[in-house]
C-alpha positions as CSV (number, residue, x, y, z in Angstrom):
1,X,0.0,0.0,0.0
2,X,3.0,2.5,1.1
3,X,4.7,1.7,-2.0
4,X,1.8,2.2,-4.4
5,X,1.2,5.3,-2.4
6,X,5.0,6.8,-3.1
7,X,4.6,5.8,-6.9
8,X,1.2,8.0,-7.4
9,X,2.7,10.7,-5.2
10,X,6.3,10.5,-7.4
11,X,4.4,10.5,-11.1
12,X,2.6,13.8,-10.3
13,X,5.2,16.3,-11.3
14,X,5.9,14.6,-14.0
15,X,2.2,14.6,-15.0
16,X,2.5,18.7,-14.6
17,X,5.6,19.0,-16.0
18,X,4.7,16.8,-19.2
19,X,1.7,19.0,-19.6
20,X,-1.2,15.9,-19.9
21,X,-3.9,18.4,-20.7
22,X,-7.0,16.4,-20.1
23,X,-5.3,13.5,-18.5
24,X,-3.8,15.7,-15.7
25,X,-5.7,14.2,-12.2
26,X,-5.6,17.8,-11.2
27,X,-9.3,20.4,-11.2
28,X,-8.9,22.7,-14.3
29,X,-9.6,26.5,-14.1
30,X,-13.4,26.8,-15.1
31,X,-14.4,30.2,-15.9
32,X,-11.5,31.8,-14.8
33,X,-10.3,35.4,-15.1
34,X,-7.7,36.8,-18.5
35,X,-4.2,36.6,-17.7
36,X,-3.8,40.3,-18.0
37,X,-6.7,40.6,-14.8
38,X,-5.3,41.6,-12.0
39,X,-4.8,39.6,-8.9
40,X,-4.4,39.7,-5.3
41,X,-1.5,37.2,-3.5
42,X,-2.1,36.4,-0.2
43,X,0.0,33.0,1.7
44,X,-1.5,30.7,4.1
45,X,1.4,29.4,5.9
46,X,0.7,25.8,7.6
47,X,2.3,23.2,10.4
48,X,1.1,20.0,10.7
49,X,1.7,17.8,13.7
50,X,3.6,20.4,16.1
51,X,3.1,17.9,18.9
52,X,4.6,20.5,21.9
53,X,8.0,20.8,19.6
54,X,9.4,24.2,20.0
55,X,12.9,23.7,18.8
56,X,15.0,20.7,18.1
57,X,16.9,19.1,21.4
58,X,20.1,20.2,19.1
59,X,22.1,16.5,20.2
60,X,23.3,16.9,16.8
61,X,24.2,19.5,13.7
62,X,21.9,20.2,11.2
63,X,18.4,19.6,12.7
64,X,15.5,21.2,11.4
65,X,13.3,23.3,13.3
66,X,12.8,25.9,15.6
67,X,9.3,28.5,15.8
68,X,11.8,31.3,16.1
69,X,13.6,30.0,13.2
70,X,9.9,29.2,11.4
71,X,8.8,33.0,12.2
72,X,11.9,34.2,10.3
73,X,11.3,31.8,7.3
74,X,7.6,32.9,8.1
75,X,8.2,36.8,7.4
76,X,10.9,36.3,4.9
77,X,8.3,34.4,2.3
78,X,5.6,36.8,3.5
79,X,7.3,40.1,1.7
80,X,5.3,39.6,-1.6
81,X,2.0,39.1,-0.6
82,X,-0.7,41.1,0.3
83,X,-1.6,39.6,3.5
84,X,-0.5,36.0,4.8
85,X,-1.6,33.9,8.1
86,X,-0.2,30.8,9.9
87,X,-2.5,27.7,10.7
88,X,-1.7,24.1,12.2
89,X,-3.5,20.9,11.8
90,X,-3.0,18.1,14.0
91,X,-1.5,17.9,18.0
92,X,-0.2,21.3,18.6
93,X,0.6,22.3,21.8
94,X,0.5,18.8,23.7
95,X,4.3,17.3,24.1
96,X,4.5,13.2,24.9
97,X,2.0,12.8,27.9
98,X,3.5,16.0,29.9
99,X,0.7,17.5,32.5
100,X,0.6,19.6,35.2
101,X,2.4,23.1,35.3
102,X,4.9,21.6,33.2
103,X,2.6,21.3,30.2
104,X,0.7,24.3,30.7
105,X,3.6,26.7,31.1
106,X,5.3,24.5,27.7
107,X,1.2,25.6,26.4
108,X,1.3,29.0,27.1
109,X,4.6,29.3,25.6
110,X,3.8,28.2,21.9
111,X,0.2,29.8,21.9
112,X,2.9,33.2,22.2
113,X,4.8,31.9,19.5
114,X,1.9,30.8,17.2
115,X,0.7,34.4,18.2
116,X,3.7,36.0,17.1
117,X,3.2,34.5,13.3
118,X,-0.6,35.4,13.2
119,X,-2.2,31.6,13.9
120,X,-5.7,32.0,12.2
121,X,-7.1,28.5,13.0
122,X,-5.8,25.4,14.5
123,X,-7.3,21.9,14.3
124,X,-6.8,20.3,17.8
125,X,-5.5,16.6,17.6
126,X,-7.5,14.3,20.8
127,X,-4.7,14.9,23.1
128,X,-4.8,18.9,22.8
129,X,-8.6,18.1,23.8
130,X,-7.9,16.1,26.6
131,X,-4.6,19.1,28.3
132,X,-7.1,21.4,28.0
133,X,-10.2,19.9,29.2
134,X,-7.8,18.9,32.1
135,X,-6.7,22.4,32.6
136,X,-3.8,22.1,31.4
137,X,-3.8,23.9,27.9
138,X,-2.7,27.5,27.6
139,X,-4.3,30.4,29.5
140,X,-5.4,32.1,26.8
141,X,-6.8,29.6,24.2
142,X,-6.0,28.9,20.6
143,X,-8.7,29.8,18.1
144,X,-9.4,25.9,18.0
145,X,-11.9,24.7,14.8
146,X,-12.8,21.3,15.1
147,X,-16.5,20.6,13.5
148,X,-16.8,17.2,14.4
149,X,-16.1,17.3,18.3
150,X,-18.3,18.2,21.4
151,X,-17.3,19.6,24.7
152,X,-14.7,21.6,24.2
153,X,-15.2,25.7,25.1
154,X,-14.8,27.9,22.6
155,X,-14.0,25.6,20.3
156,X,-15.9,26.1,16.8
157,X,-16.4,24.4,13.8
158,X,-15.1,26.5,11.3
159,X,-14.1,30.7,10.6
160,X,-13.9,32.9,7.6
161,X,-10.9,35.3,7.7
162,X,-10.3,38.2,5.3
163,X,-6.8,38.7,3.8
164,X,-6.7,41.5,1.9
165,X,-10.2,41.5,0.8
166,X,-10.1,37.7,-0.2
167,X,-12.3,35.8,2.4
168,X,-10.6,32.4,3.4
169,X,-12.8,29.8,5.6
170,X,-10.9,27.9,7.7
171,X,-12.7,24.2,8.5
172,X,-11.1,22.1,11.2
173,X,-11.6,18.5,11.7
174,X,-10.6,16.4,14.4
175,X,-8.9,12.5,14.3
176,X,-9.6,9.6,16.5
177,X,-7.4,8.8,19.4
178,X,-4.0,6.3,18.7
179,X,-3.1,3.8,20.5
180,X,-1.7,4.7,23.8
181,X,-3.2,8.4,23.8
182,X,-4.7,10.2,27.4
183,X,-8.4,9.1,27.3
184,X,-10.8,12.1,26.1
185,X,-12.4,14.0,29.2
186,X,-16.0,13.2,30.2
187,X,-18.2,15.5,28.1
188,X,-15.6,15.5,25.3
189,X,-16.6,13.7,21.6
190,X,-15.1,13.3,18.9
191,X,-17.9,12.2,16.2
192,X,-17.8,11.2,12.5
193,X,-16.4,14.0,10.3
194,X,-17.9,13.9,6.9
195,X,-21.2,15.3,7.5
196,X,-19.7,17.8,10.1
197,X,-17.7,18.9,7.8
198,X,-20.1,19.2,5.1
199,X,-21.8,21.7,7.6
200,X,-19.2,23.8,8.2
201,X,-17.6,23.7,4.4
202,X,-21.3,25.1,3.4
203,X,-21.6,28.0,6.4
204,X,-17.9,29.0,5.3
205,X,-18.9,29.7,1.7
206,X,-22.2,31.2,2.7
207,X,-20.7,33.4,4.6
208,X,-18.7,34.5,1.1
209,X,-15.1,32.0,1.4
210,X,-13.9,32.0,-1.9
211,X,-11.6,29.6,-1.0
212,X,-11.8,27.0,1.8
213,X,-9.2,25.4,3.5
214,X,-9.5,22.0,5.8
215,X,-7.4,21.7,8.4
216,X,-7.1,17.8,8.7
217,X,-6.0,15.8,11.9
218,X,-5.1,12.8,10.3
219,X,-3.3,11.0,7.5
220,X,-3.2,11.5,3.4
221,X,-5.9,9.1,3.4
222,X,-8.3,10.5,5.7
223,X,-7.7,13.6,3.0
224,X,-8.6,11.3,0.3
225,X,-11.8,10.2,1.9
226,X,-12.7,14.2,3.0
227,X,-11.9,15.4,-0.6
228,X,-14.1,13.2,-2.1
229,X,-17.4,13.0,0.0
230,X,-17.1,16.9,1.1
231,X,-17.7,19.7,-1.9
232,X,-16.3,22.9,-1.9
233,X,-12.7,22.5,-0.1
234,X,-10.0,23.7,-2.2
235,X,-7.3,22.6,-0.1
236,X,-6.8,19.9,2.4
237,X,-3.5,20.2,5.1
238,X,-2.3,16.7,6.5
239,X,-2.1,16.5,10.2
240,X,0.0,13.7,11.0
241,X,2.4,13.1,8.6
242,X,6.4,12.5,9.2
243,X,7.3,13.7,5.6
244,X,7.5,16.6,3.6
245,X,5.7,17.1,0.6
246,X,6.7,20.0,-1.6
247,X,3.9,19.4,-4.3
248,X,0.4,19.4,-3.6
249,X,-1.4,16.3,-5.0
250,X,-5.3,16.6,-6.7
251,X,-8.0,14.9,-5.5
252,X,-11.1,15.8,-7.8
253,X,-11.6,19.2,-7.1
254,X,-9.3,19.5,-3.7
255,X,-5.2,19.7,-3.5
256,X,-3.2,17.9,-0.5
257,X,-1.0,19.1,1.1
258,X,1.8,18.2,3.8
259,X,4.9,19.6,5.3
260,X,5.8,17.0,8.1
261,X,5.8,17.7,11.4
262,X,7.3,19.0,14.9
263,X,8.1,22.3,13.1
264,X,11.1,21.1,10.8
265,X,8.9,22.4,7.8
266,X,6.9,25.2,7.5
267,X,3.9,25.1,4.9
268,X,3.5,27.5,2.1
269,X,0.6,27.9,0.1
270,X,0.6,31.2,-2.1
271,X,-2.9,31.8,-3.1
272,X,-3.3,33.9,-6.7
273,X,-6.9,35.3,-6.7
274,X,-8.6,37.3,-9.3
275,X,-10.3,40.7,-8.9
276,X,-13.2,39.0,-10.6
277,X,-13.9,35.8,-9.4
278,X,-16.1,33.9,-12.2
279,X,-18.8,32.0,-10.7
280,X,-17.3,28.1,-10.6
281,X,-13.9,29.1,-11.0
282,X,-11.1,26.8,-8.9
283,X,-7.8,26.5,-8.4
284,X,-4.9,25.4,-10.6
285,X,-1.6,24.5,-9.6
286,X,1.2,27.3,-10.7
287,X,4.0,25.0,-9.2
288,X,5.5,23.8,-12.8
289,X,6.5,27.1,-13.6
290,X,7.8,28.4,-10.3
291,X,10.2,25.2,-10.7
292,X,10.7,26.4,-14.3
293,X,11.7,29.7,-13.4
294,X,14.0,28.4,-9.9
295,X,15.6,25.8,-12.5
296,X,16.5,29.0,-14.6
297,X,17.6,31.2,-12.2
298,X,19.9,27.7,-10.8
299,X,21.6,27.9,-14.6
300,X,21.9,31.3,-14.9
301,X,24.0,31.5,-11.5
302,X,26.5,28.7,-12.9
303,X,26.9,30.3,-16.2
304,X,27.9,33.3,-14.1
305,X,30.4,31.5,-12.0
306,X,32.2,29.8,-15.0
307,X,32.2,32.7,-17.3
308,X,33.8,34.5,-13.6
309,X,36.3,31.6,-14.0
310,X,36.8,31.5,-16.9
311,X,38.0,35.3,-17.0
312,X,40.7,34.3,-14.3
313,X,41.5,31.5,-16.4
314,X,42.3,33.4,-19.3
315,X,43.1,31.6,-22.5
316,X,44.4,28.1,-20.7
317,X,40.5,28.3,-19.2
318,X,38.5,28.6,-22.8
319,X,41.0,25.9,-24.3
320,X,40.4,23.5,-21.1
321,X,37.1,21.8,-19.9
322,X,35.5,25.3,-18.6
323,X,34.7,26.8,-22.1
324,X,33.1,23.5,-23.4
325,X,31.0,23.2,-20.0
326,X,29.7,27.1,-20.5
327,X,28.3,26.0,-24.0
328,X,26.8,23.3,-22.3
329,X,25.1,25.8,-19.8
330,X,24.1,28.1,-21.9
331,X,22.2,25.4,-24.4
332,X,20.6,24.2,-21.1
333,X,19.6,27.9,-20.6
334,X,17.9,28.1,-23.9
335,X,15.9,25.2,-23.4
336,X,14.8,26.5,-19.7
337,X,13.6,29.7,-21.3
338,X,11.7,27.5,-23.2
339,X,10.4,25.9,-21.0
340,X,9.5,28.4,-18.6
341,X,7.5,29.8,-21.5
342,X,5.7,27.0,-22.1
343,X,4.7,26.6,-18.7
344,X,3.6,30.3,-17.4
345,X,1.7,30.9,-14.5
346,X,-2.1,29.5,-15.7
347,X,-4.7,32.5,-15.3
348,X,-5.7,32.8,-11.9
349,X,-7.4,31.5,-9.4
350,X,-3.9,29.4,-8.9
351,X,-1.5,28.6,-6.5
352,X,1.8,27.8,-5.6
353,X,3.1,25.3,-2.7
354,X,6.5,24.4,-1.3
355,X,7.3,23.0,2.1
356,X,10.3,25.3,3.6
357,X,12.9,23.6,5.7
358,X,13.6,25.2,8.6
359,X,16.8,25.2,9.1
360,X,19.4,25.4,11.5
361,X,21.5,28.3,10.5
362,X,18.6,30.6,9.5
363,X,18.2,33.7,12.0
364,X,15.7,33.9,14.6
365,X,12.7,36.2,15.6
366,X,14.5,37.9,18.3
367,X,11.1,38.0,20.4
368,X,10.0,34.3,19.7
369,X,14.0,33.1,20.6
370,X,13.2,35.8,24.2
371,X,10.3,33.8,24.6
372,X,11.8,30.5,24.3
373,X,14.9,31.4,26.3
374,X,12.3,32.8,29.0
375,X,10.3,29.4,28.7
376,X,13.5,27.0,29.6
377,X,14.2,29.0,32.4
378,X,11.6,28.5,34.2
379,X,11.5,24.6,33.3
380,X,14.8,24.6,34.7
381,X,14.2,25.9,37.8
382,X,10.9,24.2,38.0
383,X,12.9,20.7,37.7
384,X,15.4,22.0,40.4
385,X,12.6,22.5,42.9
386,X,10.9,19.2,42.2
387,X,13.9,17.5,42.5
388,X,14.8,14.4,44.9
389,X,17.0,13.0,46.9
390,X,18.7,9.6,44.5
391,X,17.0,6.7,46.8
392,X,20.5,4.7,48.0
393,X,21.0,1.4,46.6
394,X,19.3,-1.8,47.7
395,X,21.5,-4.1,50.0
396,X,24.1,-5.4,48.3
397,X,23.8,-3.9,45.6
398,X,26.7,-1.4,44.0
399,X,26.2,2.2,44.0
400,X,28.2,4.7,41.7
401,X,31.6,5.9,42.6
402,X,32.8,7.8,39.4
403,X,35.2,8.1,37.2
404,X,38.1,9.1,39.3
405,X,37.9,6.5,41.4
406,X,38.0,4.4,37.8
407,X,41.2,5.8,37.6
408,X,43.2,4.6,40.3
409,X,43.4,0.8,38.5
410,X,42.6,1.8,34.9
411,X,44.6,4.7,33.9
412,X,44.7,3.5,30.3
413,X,41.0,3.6,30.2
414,X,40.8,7.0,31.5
415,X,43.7,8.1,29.3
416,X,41.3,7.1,26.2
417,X,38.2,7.9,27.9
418,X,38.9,11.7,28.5
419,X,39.7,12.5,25.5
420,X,36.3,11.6,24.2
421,X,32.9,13.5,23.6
422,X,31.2,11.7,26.4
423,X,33.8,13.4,28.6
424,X,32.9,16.9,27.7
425,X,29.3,15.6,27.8
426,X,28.0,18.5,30.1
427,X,30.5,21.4,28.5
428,X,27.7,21.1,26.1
429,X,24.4,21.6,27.9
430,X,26.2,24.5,29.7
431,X,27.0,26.1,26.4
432,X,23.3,25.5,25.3
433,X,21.8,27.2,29.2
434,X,20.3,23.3,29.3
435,X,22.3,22.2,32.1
436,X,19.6,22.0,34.7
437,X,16.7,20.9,32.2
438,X,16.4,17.0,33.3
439,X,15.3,15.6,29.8
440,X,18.4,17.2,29.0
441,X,20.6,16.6,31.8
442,X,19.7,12.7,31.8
443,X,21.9,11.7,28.5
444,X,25.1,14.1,30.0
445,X,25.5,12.6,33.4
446,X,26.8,9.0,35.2
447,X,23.5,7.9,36.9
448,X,20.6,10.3,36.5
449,X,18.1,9.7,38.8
450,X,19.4,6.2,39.8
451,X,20.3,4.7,43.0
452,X,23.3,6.8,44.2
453,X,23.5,8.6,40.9
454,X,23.5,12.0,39.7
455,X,20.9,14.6,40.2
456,X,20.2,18.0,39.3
457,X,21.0,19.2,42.9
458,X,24.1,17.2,42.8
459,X,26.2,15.7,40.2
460,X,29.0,15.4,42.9
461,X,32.0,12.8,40.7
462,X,29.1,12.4,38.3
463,X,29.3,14.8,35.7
464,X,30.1,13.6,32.3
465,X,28.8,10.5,30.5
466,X,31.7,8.5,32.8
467,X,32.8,4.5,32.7
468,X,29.5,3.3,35.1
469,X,27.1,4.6,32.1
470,X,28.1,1.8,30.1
471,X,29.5,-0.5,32.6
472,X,27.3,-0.4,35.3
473,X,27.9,0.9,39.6
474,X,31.4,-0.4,40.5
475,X,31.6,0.0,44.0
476,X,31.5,-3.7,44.7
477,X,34.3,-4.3,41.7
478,X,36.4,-1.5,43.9
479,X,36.1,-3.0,46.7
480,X,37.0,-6.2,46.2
481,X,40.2,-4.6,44.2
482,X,38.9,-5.6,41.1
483,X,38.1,-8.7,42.0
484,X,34.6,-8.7,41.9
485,X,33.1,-8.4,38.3
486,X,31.9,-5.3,37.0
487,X,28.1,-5.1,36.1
488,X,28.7,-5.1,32.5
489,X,31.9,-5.6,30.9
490,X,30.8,-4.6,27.1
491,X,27.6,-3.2,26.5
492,X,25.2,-3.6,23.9
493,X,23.9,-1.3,20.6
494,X,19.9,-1.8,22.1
495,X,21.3,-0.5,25.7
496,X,23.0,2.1,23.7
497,X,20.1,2.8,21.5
498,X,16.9,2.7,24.2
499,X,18.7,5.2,26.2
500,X,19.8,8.0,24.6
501,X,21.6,7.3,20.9
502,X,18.0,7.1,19.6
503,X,15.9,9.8,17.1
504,X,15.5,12.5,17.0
505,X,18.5,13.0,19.6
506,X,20.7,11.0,17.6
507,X,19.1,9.3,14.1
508,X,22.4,8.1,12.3
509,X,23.9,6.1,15.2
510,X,26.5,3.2,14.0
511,X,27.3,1.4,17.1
512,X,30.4,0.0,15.8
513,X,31.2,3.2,14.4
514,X,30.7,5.6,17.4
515,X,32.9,3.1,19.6
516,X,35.6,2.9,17.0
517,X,35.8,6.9,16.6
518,X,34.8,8.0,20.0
519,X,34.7,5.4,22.7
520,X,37.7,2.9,22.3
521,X,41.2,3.1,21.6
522,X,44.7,2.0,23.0
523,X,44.4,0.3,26.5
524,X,40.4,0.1,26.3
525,X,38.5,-2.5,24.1
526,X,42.1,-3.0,21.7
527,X,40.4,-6.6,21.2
528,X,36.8,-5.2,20.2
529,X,38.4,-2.4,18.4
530,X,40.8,-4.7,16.4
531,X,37.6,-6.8,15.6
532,X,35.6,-3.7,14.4
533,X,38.4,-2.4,12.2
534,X,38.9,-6.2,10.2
535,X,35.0,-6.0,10.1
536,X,35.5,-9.7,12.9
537,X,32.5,-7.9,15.1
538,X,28.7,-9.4,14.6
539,X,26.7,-6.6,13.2
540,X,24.7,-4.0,15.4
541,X,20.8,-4.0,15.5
542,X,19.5,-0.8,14.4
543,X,18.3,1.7,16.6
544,X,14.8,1.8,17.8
545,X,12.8,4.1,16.8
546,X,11.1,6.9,19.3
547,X,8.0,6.3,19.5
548,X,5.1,8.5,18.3
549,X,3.9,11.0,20.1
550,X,0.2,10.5,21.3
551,X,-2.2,12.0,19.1
């Protein structure tokens, strides 16, 4: 099914960009306005399955993500149109089963963020319902549509906003519970959501929507279903989805569209509306000749750099390989102009979508990154102050000694050990003001939370990821001078994986790899190392996956 799914989605912009005509899956433009018309260009910018992200954890470079980083992105792509909004579909604000004061402060911080980049509408997923039927959503609420669920204050089915004179109706629709999700509060329903949204699609073009967007939480083929038993939506945005989609794909008369989730993507749909709009008219998809024109631009910048080569090249550069590769650029060129001629914008209503990484050297909203930096304060000190005493180990059991203590029998060890990232493990959560955040705090220290191990009130010998993470309390093998065998002599890629080398903190982990270039080396594991290097050592599992977030 997956696999017929990625071929239909893959042969779609090859369907555009071979121009089908009538074969094209995709609704034409009926009765739509002359090219020459003008038009108003507003952007509906879109995040699907936020799920209580607010940045990445940042265990390693590159990660997308970030709502400071997405409001940036956000008012960068904004500049050319007349008016623009943000909307989410899908769990939003509620983060892995947190409650309490923990998950309404982590609430009221990204309802300020979502604030900040002008959220219009947001489609609750079942466990937003549940936080803040429970009291522990944000104190001022998001403007939640969700047509087919009961219960919920100030919750409504759908809204109409006007940007720039073009009226927009917003319809949200709520998805059943998964597996493993907090049970829906007494009172609270979630009901079958065709014929609600039917309702709401119809009050949203009464009330003059000339186009109407769903806000979907649920999967591409929940869309499916919607698009095809629900007239009048234009487009539908996918709630939970993993992926990022940068075209949107036709359902009869409704577009699909994704963009992932937990913020790594941000959502852009650029809406191209007519000042006359023809009764029947609907949307076509502009995205072929955007591509056309980003392909040209793409050549036009090489030709620019090899003719700038070329120059400092002088006559050794035209008689080499540069002066035959500028032909060849500048006959790919010709053809582009071609083609982006062939393939000009269709006459509006249309629309162009891309799904915008969010990446991780783009700048920041200075207020949202305030906001954040305000947030993880005040988790910080809110872990401090619920903090404990570690309970002391059960009799005869070994308790933790660290890595000093290590020392005085294994100075080889030690030698290799401290030269390793796990030695500076908390160097970088002091760097990154996440030193006293425990979800942070528990991959950087010997012990968290264990019998006799580290806490946030006391990492005493304990800082660092030290010689007891992997091989277990050696009190008893001190002791006995050594004697007495160590908990675990070598551990394994699961114990490795189901504590912390696991996504998203850590998605490309090679077991054999990481203890070869950061772990072992002369006087600690020379046998396993050996083995590793002639490819002797059995193959590691691969790392679990995290598990989903409940919806």
């Amino acid at each position: 099914m997956r696999g017929a799914l990625q071929a239909r989605l893959a042969a779609v912009p090859l369907l555009v960009a071979l121009g089908c005509g009538a074969s094209c899956p995709g609704p034409k433009p009926t009765g739509t306005a002359s090219p020459a018309e003008p038009t108003t260009t507003i952007t509906l910018f879109y995040l699907g399955g936020l799920s209580g992200w607010y940045e990445p954890c940042g265990c390693e470079p590159g990660q997308l993500g970030g709502l400071d980083r997405m409001l940036g992105v956000r008012a960068a792509a904004a500049k050319g149109a007349a008016a623009s909004a943000l909307v989410t579909a899908g769990t939003t604000l509620a983060f892995k089963g947190e409650k309490g004061k923990r998950a309404k402060n982590r609430a009221d911080m990204l309802a300020d963020l979502l604030a900040l980049g002008g959220l219009a509408g947001a489609a609750p997923g079942p466990a937003d319902l549940a936080a803040g039927a429970s009291g522990d959503g944000p104190t001022k609420p998001l403007p939640w549509l969700a047509a087919n669920v009961e219960g919920v204050a100030g919750a409504r089915d759908h809204a109409v906003v006007d940007l720039a004179g073009v009226r927009v109706g917003l319809v949200g629709v709520a998805g059943a519970p998964d597996e493993g999700a907090p049970p829906l509060p007494p009172g609270v329903r979630i009901g079958e959501p065709v014929a609600a949204a039917r309702t709401a699609v119809a009050a949203a073009r009464a009330e003059g929507a000339l186009a109407v967007v769903l806000l979907l939480d649920g999967e591409r083929r929940d869309a499916y279903t919607l698009a095809s038993k629900v007239p009048g939506i234009d487009f539908v945005i996918v709630g939970r989805s993993e992926r990022a989609v940068p075209f949107a794909e036709a359902s009869g008369g409704t577009w699909i569209v994704e963009a992932g989730h937990q913020g790594e993507h941000l959502g852009v749909l650029e809406l191209h509306v007519p000042a006359r709009w023809a009764a029947g008219a609907v949307f076509a998809s502009g995205d072929d000749a955007a591509q056309a024109a980003a392909d040209l631009e793409k050549v036009r910048a090489q030709i620019a750099d090899i003719e700038a080569r070329l120059a400092a090249a002088g006559t050794a550069g035209a008689s080499g390989d540069l002066g035959p590769l500028l032909a060849r650029k500048r006959d790919e060129e010709k053809a582009l102009v071609a083609r982006a001629a062939a393939t000009a914008a269709p006459p509006a209503p249309f629309f162009r979508h891309r799904a915008e990484p969010v990446k991780a050297d783009l700048p920041g909203d200075p207020a949202a990154r305030a906001r954040i930096e305000e947030y993880t304060l005040a988790l910080a000190a809110l872990d401090y102050d619920e903090e404990k005493p570690p309970p002391p180990p059960e009799k005869g059991k070994p308790s933790y000694i660290g890595a000093e203590k290590c020392k005085s029998c294994h100075e080889e060890e030690y030698a290799v050990w401290e030269k390793t990232p796990h030695a500076r493990a908390m160097e970088t959560l002091v760097e990154k003001h996440r030193d006293k955040v425990g979800e942070c705090v528990s991959c950087h220290v010997t012990g968290f939370r264990k019998p006799s191990g580290a806490t946030l009130h006391d990492l005493g010998a304990l800082g660092a990821v030290q010689c007891e993470v992997c091989h277990g309390p050696g009190s008893l093998h001190e002791e006995a001078g050594g004697y007495a065998k160590i908990p675990t002599l070598t551990p394994t890629a699961s114990f490795c994986t189901a504590s912390c080398h696991h996504p998203p903190h850590d998605s490309r982990f090679d077991f054999h790899k990481r203890l070869a270039d950061g772990v072992l080396g002369t006087g600690h594991g020379d046998d396993l190392l050996k083995a590793i290097h002639t490819g002797a050592a059995s193959a590691a599992p691969a790392p679990a996956p995290a598990p989903p977030a409940p919806r």
